[in-house]
C-alpha positions as CSV (number, residue, x, y, z in Angstrom):
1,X,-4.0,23.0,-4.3
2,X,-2.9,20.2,-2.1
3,X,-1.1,17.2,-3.6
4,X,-0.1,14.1,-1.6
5,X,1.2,10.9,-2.4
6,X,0.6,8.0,-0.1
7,X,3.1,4.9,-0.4
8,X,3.7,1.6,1.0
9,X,7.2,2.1,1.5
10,X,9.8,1.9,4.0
11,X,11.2,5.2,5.2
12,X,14.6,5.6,4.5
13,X,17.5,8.1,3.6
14,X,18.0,7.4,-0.1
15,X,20.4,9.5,-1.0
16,X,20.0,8.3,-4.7
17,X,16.1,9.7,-5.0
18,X,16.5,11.6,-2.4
19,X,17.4,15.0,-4.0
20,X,14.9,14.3,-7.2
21,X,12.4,14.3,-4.7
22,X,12.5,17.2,-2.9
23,X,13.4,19.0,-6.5
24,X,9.8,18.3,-8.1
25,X,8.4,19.3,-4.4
26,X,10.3,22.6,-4.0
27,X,9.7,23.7,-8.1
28,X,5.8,22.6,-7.7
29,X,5.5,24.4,-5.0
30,X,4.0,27.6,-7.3
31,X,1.4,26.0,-8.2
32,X,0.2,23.4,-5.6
33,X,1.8,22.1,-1.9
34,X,3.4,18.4,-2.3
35,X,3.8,16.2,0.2
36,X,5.2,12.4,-0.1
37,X,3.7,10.1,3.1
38,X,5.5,7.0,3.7
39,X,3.4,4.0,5.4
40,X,4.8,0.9,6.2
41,X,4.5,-0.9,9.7
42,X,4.9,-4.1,11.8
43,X,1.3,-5.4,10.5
44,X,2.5,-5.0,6.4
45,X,6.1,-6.8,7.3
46,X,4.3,-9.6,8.9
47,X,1.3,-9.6,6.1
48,X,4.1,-10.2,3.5
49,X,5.4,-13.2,4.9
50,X,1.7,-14.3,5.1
51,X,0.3,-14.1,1.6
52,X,0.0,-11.7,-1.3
53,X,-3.6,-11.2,0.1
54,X,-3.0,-10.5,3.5
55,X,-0.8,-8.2,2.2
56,X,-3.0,-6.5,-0.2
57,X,-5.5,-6.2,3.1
58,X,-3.0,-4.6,5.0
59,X,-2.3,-1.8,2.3
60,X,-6.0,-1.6,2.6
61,X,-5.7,-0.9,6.1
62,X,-3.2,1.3,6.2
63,X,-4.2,3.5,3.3
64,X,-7.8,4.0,3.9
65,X,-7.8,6.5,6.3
66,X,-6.1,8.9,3.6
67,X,-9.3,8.4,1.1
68,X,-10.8,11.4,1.7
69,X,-12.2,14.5,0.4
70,X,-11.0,15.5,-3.4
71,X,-10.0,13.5,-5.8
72,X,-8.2,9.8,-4.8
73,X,-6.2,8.4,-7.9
74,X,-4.4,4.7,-7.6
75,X,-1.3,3.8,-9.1
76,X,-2.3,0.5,-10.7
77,X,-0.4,-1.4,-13.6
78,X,-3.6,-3.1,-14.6
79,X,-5.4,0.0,-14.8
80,X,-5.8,2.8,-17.9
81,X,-2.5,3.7,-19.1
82,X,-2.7,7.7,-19.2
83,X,0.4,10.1,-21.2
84,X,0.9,13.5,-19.6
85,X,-2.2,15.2,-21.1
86,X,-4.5,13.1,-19.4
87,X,-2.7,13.2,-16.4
88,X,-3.2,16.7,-16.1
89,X,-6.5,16.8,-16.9
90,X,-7.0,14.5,-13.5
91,X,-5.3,17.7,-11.5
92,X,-7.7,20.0,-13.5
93,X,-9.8,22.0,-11.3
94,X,-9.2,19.9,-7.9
95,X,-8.8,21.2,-4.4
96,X,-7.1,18.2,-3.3
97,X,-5.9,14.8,-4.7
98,X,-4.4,11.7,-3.1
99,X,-2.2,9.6,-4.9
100,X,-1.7,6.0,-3.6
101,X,0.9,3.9,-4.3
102,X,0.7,0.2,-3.2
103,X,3.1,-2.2,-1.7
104,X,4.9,-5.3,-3.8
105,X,1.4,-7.2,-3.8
106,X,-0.6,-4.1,-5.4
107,X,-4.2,-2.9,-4.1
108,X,-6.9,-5.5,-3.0
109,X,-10.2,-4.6,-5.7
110,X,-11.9,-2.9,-2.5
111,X,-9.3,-0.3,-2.0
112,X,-9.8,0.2,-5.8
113,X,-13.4,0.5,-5.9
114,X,-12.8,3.4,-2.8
115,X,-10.5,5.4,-5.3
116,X,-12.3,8.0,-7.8
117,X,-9.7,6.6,-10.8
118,X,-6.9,4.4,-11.3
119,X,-3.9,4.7,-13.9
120,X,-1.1,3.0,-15.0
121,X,2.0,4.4,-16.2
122,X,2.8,1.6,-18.2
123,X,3.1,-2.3,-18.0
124,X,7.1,-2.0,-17.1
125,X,7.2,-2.8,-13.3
126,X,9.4,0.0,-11.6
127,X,11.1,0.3,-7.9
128,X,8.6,1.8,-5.2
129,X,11.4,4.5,-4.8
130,X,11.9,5.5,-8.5
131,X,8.0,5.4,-9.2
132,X,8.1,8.1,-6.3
133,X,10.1,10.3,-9.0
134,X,8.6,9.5,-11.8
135,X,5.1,10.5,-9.8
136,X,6.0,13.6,-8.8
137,X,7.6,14.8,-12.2
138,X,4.4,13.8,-14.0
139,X,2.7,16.0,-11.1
140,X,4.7,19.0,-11.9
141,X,4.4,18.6,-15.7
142,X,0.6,18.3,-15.4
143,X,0.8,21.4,-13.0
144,X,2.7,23.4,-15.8
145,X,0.4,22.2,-18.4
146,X,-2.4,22.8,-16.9
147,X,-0.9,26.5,-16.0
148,X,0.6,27.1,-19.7
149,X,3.9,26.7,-18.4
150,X,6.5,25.7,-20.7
151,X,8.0,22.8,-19.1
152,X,6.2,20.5,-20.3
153,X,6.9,21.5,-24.4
């Protein structure tokens, strides 16, 4: 299984996340390969100081060409909140599955409507760099449920 989460974030050495990071992606690697992509470019700095929709519509533009085959899930606070059951049940049976995680302006509709599902993990409003973690410790806990691993117990 292939896992990848794609984020509108700027690439940088946190030394803070850093290490939690690369913890969830070395102990899932059993079960499925992980792999964090960082987008953020010229065009999104410049769309922020635009307008929350140009920004939106240059997530769009920069996350679209990693909708793809398996199963695309968005990160969206306005979307179905989901506990780690259902979460895992959204790995279930999948080759591969893109998770997108948008910049500070959220997805435009469209890119929603592109995405097989979108979740929430809650109406609390996190840092892009901490919803990383939290992300990829839900991934290995619905990897180990959904292998009858007991991590998640």
């Amino acid at each position: 299984m292939k896992i990848n989460v794609i984020i509108i974030d700027k690439k940088a050495k946190d030394k803070l996340y850093a290490g939690l990071i690369e913890h969830y992606i070395k102990i899932a690697k059993p079960f499925a390969k992980v792999e964090v992509i960082e987008l953020f470019d010229k065009e999104i700095a410049k769309a922020h100081d635009i307008s929350p929709q140009a920004a939106q519509r240059s997530y769009t533009k920069a996350l679209e060409k990693y909708v793809g085959s398996g199963v695309n899930i968005a990160l969206d606070p306005s979307s179905k909140e989901v506990d780690s059951h259902d979460f895992a049940k959204l790995l279930k049976d999948s080759v591969s599955v893109n998770f997108f995680i948008g910049g500070a302006y959220g997805f435009e509709r469209d890119f929603l409507s592109k995405c097989n599902n979108a979740i929430s993990f809650g109406k609390i409003t996190l840092s892009h760099k901490l919803v990383k973690v939290v992300l990829l410790e839900q991934i290995f806990r619905g990897l180990t449920i959904n292998n009858n691993h007991p991590y998640h117990k």
